[in-house]
TIRO-2110 file (N, C-alpha, C; in Angstrom, 1 decimal):
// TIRO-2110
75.8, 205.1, 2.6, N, 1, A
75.1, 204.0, 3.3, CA, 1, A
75.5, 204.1, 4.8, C, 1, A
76.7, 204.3, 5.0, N, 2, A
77.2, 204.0, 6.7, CA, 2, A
76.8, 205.4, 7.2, C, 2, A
76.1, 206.8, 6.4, N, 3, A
75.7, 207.9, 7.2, CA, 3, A
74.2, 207.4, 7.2, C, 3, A
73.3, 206.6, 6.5, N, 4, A
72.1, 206.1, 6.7, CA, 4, A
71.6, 205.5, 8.0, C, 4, A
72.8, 204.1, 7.9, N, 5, A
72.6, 203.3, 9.0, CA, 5, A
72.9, 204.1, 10.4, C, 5, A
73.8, 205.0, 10.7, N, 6, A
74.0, 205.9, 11.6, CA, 6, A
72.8, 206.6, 12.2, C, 6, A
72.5, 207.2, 10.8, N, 7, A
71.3, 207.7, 11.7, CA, 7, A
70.0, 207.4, 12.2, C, 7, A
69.7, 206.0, 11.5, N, 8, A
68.8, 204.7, 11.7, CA, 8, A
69.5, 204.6, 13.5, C, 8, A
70.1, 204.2, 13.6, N, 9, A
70.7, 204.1, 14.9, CA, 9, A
70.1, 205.2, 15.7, C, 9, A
70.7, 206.1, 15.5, N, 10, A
70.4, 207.3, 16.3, CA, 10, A
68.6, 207.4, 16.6, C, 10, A
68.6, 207.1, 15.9, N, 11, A
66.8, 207.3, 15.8, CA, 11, A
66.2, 206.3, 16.7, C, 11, A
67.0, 205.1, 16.9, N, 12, A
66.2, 204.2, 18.0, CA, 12, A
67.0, 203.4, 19.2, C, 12, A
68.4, 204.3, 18.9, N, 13, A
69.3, 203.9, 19.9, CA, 13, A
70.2, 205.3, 20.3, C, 13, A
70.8, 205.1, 21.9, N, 14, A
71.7, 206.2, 22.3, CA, 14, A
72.8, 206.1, 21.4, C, 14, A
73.7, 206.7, 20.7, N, 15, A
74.7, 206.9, 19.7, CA, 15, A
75.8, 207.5, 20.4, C, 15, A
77.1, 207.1, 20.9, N, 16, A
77.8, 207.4, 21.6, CA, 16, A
79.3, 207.5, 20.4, C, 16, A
80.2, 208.8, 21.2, N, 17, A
81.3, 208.6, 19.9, CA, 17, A
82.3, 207.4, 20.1, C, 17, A
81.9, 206.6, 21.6, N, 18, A
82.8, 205.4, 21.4, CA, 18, A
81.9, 203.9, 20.1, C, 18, A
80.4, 204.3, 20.0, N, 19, A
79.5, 203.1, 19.6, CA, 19, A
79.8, 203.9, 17.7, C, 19, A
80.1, 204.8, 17.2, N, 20, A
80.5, 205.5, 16.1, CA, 20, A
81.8, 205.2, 15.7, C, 20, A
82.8, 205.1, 16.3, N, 21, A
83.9, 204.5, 16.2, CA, 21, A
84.3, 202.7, 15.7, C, 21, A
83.4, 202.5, 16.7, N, 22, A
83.4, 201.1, 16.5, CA, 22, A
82.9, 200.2, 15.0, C, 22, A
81.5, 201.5, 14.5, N, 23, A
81.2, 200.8, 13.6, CA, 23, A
82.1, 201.1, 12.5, C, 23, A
82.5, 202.6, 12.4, N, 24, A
83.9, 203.2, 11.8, CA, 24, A
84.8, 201.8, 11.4, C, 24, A
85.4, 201.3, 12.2, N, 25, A
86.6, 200.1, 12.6, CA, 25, A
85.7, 199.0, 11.8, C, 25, A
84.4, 198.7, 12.2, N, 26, A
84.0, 197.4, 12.0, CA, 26, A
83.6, 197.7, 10.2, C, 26, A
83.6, 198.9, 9.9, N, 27, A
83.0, 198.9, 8.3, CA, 27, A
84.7, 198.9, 7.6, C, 27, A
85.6, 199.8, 8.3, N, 28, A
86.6, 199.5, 7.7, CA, 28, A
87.8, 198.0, 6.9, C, 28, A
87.3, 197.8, 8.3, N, 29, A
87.6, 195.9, 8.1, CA, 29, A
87.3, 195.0, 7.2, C, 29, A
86.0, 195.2, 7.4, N, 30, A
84.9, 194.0, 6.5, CA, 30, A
85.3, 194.3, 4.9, C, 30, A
85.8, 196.1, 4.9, N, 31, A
85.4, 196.4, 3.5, CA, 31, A
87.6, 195.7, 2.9, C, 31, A
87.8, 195.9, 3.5, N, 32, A
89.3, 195.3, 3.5, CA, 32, A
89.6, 194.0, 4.0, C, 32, A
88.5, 193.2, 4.3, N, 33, A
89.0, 191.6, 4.4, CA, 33, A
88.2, 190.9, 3.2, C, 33, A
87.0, 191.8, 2.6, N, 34, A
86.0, 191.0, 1.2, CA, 34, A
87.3, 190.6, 0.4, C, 34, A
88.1, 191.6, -0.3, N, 35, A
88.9, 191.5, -1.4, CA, 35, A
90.1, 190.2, -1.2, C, 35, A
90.0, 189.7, 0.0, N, 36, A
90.8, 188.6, 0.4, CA, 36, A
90.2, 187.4, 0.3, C, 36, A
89.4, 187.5, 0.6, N, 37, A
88.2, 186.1, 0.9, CA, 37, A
88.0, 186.2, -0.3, C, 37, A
87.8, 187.2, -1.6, N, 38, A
87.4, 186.6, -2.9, CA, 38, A
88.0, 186.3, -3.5, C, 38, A
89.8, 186.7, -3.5, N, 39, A
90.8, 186.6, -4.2, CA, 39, A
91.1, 184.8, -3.3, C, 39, A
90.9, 184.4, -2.6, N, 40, A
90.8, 183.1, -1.9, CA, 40, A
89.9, 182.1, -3.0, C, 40, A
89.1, 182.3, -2.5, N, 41, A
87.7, 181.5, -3.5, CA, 41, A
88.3, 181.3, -5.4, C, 41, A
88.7, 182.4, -5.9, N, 42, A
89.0, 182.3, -7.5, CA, 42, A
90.5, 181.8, -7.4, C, 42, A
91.7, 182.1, -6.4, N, 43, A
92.4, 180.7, -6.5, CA, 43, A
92.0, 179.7, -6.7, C, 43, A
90.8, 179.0, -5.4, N, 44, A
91.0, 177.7, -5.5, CA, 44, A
90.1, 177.2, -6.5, C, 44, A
89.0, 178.3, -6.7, N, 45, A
88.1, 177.7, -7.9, CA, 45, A
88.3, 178.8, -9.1, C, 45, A
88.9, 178.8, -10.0, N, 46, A
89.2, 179.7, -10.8, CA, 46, A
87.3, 180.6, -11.9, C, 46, A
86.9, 179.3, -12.3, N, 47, A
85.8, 179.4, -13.2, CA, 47, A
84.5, 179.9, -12.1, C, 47, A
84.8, 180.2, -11.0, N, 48, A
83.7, 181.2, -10.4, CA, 48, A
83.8, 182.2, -10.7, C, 48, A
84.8, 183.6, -10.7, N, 49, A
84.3, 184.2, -11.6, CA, 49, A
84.0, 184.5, -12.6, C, 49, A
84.1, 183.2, -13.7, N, 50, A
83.7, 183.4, -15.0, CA, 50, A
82.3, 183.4, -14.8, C, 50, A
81.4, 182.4, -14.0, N, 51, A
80.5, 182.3, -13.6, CA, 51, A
79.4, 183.6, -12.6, C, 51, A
80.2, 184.0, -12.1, N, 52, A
80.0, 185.4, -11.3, CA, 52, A
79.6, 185.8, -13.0, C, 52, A
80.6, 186.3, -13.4, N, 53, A
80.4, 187.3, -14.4, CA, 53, A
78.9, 187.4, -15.4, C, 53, A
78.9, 186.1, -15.9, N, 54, A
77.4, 185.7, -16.7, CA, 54, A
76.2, 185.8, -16.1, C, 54, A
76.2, 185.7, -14.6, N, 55, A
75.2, 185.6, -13.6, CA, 55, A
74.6, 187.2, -13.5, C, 55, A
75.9, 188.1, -13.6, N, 56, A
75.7, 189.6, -13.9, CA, 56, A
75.5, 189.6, -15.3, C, 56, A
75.7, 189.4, -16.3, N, 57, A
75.2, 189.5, -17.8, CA, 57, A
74.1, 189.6, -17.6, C, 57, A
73.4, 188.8, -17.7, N, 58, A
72.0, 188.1, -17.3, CA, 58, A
70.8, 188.8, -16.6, C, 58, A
71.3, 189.1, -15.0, N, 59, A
70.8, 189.8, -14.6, CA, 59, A
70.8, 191.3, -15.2, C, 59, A
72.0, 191.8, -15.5, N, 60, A
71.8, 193.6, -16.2, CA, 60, A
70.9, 193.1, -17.3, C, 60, A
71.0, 192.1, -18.1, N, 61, A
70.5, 192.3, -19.6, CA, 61, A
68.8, 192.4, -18.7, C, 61, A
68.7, 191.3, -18.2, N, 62, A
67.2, 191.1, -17.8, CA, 62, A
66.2, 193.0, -17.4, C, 62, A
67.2, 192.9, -16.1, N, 63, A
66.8, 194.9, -15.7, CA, 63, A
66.4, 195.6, -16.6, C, 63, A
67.5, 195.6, -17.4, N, 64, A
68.0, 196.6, -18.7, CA, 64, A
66.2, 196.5, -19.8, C, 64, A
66.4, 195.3, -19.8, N, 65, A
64.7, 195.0, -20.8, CA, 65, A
63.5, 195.1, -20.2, C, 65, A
63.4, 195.1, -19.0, N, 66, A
62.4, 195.5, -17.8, CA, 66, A
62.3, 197.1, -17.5, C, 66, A
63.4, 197.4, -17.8, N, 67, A
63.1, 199.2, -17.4, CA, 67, A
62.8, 199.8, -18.6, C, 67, A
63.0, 199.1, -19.8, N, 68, A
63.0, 200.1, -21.2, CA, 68, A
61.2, 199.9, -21.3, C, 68, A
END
């Protein structure tokens, strides 16, 4: 995905190795602050992801019977 968006860039903007860097740093981050903020949320509310989870049941079962 981050060599997609790259080149989406490139295609309609100057791409510099300082503006490649940056998003480098900014994808690194986001992808290492999610697992904090979610582990946040199921402390304080524990039964969201039980909830999470059923919401994906559901949806795969649905897909799953739509593509067969």
């Amino acid at each position: 995905m981050f060599g997609n968006v790259l080149l989406w860039l490139e295609e309609h903007f100057v791409v510099s190795s300082r503006v490649t860097s940056l998003l480098a740093m900014a994808a690194g981050i986001g992808v290492n602050l999610a697992p904090l903020v979610v582990g946040q949320v199921i402390e304080k509310h524990p039964m969201v992801l039980i909830y999470l989870q059923v919401r994906e049941c559901i949806i795969e079962g649905f897909f799953k019977k739509v593509s067969i």
